[in-house]
C-alpha positions, 0 to 999 in steps of 0.5 A, a space after each residue: 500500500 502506498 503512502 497516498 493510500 494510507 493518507 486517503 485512507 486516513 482521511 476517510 476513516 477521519 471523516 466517517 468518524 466525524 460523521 459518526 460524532 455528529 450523528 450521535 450528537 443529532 441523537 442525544 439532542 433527539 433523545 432529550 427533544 422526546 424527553 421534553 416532549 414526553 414532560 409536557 405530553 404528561 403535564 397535558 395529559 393531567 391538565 385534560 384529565 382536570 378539565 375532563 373531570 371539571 366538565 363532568 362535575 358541571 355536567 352533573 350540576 346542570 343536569 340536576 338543576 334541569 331535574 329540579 326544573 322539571 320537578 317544579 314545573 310538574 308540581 306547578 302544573 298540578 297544583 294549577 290541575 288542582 285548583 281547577 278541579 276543586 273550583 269545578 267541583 266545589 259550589 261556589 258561594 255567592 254573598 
């Protein structure tokens, strides 16, 4: 082998192993970059499961004032029912 080879040869292992050096370095900032976006996949995951929780909690409110609501409008509704039946049924006085 000849002088020039070698030095070509020394050259291009040079070269491959800074190529190897940077792509490592593109990894570990790749790693850290997933690392990073796994903390905050996990903070959104919590601030979801605080709103989901929160909606539901509002949900079961509104949904028992609709009961209350309805409840009332029913009894109003017979209580309204009932006047009518007892001034129907009952002889009205005249002074």
């Amino acid at each position: 082998m000849t002088r020039k080879e070698q030095d070509n040869i020394r050259f291009s292992n040079q070269n491959l192993l800074d190529r190897n050096q940077d792509t490592k370095a593109e990894i570990d900032a790749l790693n850290a970059h997933c690392n990073v976006l796994g903390g905050q996949n996990k903070d959104l995951n919590v601030e979801l499961e605080r709103f989901v929780q929160t909606d539901e909690a509002i949900r079961a409110t509104l949904n028992r004032r609709d009961h209350v609501i309805a409840v009332r409008e029913r009894a109003h509704d017979e209580i309204i029912r009932s006047h009518i039946e007892v001034e129907r049924s009952s002889p009205h006085r005249r002074l």
